[in-house]
C-alpha positions, 0 to 999 in steps of 0.5 A: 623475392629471397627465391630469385636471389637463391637461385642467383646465387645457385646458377652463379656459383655453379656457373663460375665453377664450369667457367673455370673449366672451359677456361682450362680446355680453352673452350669458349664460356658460352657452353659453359653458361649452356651446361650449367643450366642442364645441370641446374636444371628441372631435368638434372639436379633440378636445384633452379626452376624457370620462372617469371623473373629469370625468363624477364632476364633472359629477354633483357639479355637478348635485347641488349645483345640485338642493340649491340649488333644493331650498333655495329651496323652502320651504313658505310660499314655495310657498304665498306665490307666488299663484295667479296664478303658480300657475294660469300655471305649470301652464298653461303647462306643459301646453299647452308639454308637449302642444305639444312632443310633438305636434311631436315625433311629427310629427318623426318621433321616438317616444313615449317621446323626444317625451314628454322633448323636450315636458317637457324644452323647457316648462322656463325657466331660472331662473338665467338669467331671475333675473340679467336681471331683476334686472340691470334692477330688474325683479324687484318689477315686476308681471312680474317677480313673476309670472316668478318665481312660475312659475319657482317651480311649474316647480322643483316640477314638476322634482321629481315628474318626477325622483320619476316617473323613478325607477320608469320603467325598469321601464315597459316591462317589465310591473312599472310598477304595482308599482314604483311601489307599492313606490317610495311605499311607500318613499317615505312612510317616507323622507319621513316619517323626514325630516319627523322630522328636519326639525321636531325634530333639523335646527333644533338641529343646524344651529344647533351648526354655525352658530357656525363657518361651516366647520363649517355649510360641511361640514354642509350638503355632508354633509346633501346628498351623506349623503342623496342617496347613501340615495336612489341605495341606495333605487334612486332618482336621485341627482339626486332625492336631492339635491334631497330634501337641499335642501328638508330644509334649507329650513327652517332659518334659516341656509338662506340662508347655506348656499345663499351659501356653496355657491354658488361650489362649486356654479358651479365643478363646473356649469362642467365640467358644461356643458362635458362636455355640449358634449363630449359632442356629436356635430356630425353628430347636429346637422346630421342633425336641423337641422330638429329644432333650428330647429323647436323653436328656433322653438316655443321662441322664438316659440310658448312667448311666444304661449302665455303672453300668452294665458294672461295675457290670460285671467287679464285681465292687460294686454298689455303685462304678458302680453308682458313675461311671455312673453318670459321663457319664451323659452329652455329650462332648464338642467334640460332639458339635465339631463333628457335627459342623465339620459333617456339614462343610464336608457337611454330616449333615444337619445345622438343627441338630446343635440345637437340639444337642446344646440342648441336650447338655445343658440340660445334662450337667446342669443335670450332673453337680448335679449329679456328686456333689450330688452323695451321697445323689442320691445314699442314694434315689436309695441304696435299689431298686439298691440293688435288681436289681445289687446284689453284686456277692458274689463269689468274696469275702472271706467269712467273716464267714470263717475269723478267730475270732482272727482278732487283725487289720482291715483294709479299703481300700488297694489303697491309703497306698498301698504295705508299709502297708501290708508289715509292717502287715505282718511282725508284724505277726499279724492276719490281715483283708483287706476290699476293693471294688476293685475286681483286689486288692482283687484278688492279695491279695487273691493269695498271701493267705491274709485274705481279703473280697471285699466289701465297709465299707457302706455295714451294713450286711459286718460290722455286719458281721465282727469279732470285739470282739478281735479285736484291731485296725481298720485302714481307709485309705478313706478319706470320713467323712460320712464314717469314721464317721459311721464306728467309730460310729458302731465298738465303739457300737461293742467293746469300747476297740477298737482303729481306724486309719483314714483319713481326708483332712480337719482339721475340720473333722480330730476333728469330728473324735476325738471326735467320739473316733479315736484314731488317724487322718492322714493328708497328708497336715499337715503330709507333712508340718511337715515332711518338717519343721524336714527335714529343721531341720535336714539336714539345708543346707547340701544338700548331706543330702538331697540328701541321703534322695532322693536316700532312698525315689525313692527306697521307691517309686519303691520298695512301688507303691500304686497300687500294694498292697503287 
């Protein structure tokens, strides 16, 4: 028993120190965790060996982390994420998939592996992406919606395949077709038990728990491993039970709670699991198959980038936004170590392949990290030849020559402040102008018989373009200091009597933009905070007061919805 607490103590006191140092280069904790167990490990220092109970941790680790993702997907976010998402998910899925497989049948490796390595590296991790974005305010950016919606198609994807993975051991043994009869006939009772449990007993059960949070606490750990254990009897993965948990619970309105309260437990136990992981890897399988890891490195870092611009570009998204969109693709999942790991339990993998993957793993994710956080100043370096080879398809844009020279009100960005906006600009009948990079905004805008031009407020020759002499107001609604910066700077040197409208998240940017000229800087925090002090002020305690703010402000929200522009 004291051997388990030693090694403990070694991984974590080894683990805090390269923590600290991935900190420092600011690279994601993962590849920390990763280095850590080659270091620890039987092929390094050989201070922790892989035993029982580390891997028991390890399968816990995993468990948690699947009825997390499980959590999150729910049914209406599935049909909420666009098509937009849906259509460059599946897309990319595919070409990565095939891409992959078919470099690694040149690589020499055989059908069965080259059908992981392809699946495995099309994965993106959605962890490391979501704390990038939201580490730069990206996440309500056009990119950053559509990253995340895909993230979204692949986490289901991961679910058919851990649902297809059940069966495949009996693939090669002639009894393919039944096994999987047998694994949906099984299938249909179990989902339609839990379908059962989650209309009619989950609601009221997890309600009783939710007036103690231990209870919840313990209900939701319950709910996870109760499942998953009736799946690995039913001869399904435990992996795939526990995801099963997950989105049993997903409708429940304590759903977010339960993810919250998991999630220190859940990074405790991935801890060792990634640890584990690096432990398990041999150096000399990585320096035997170095040409694996930097072709794949590469496909990776390189291929997958290109893959998703041209899917963008053919869904007539701007360059700027398809570029944004590749570049978070750059690195493999969590799920991919994940599934190749599993791949080697079923037997259908060699151990050998860990390493090299794990490798692959490392290098990419490291390189993504700086992409994803320096994602302008790379798109500055690669704007010119991006701009011969992926010309912006002018046929989907209101020409802005045929715009009427009597544009008073210029609008940039359609999303954020959405339908209320343009409906007050029509009413006020004034000749108005809408810019955005969404092709879907632009053509609901163009059939409602709006003037409006698709395009991005950083493209030069579309400001140039723009008919600015009689015009009043510019309204950004893009809260990009670069951005608003060069906008107001150009349209003063245009016409000084105009006025401009923009956005800030901060206030040090809010008073650079005052000092360029804007007439005025909207900020949500300050704008809420103020609102709040006249709401106190006026209603005080009368809480029927507040309650006909409430009834007014849900028709608003129905009646306004940001993503339908008019």
């Amino acid at each position: 028993m004291s051997e388990i607490f030693v090694q403990l103590s070694v991984i974590l006191g080894v683990a805090l120190i390269l923590s600290i140092i991935m900190k420092l280069l600011k690279q994601p904790l993962l590849i920390g965790y990763i280095i850590t167990g080659i270091v620890v490990g039987p092929t390094a220092l050989g201070l922790v060996q892989s035993g029982e109970s580390m891997a028991a941790f390890s399968h816990i680790g995993v468990a948690l982390l699947l009825f997390i993702v499980g959590l999150g997907l729910q049914p209406k976010l599935i049909r909420e994420v666009g098509k937009v998402a849906v259509i460059t998910g599946v897309s990319q899925i595919l070409f990565t998939t095939v891409g992959g497989y078919f470099i690694a049948r040149l690589l020499g490796y055989a059908p069965m592996v080259a059908c992981y390595l392809g699946f495995a590296f099309t994965l993106s991790s959605t962890i490391i992406i979501l704390k990038l974005l939201y580490s730069k305010e990206a996440q309500d950016t056009l990119y950053g919606r559509i990253s995340i919606g895909f993230m979204l198609v692949q986490d289901i994807a991961v679910l058919f395949l851990f649902l297809f993975l059940t069966a495949s051991t009996d693939i090669g043994s002639g009894n393919f077709v039944a096994s999987m009869g047998m694994l949906f006939g099984k299938l249909l009772i179990i989902f339609g038990l839990l379908y059962v449990l989650m209309k009619f007993i989950t609601p009221k059960v997890d309600k009783f728990f939710a007036g103690n949070k231990e209870l919840l606490f313990i209900f939701s750990l319950g709910v996870c491993f109760v499942i998953a254990t009736i799946f690995y009897k039913l001869h399904f993965s435990f992996e795939f039970g526990a995801l099963v948990a997950g989105v049993t619970l997903s409708l429940s309105p304590y759903q977010r709670e339960i993810s919250m309260r998991l999630q220190s437990l859940r990074d405790f136990f991935l801890i060792i699991f990634f640890i584990m992981l690096g432990a398990n890897v041999n150096l000399a399988d990585i320096s035997s198959s170095i040409w694996m890891v930097l072709i794949f490195s590469l496909f990776v870092v390189v291929g997958n980038p290109i893959i998703l611009v041209v899917i963008m570009k053919a869904l007539r998204y701007t360059t700027k936004t398809s570029f944004f969109v590749g570049l978070t693709v750059a690195q493999i999942s969590e799920f991919s170590l994940i599934l190749i790991g599993m791949g080697i339990g079923l037997g259908q993998l060699p151990a050998s392949i860990l390493g090299p993957a794990t490798m692959v793993g490392i290098i990419t994710i490291a390189v993504s990290t700086y992409y994803i956080s320096y994602n302008e100043q790379i798109y500055k370096h690669f704007k010119k030849p991006l701009s011969k080879i992926f010309k912006d398809n002018k046929n989907y844009k209101v020409e802005v020559n045929q715009i009427d020279d009597k544009i008073e009100i210029i609008v940039f960005g359609c999303h954020r402040l959405g339908g209320g906006l343009i409906k007050i600009l029509r009413k006020m009948k004034k000749e108005f102008l809408v810019i955005d990079h969404d092709p879907e905004v632009i053509e609901v805008l163009a059939e409602k018989g709006i003037n409006c031009v698709f395009g991005s407020a950083d493209d030069s020759e579309l400001l140039d373009s723009l008919p600015l002499r009689n015009c009043k107001l510019i309204i950004s609604t893009i809260p990009e200091m670069e951005l608003n910066h060069a906008l107001i700077s150009f349209a003063k040197k245009k016409n000084k009597k105009i006025n401009i409208i923009a956005v800030a998240n901060h206030a040090a940017d809010a008073e650079k933009l005052y000092g360029l000229g804007a007439a005025y800087v909207i900020m949500p925090s300050y704008l809420g905070r103020r609102f709040m002090v006249e709401l106190l002020q006026k209603n005080t305690l009368d809480f029927k007061k507040y309650y006909r703010e409430r009834k007014h402000h849900l028709y608003e929200l129905k009646n306004l919805n940001v993503d339908k522009p008019i």
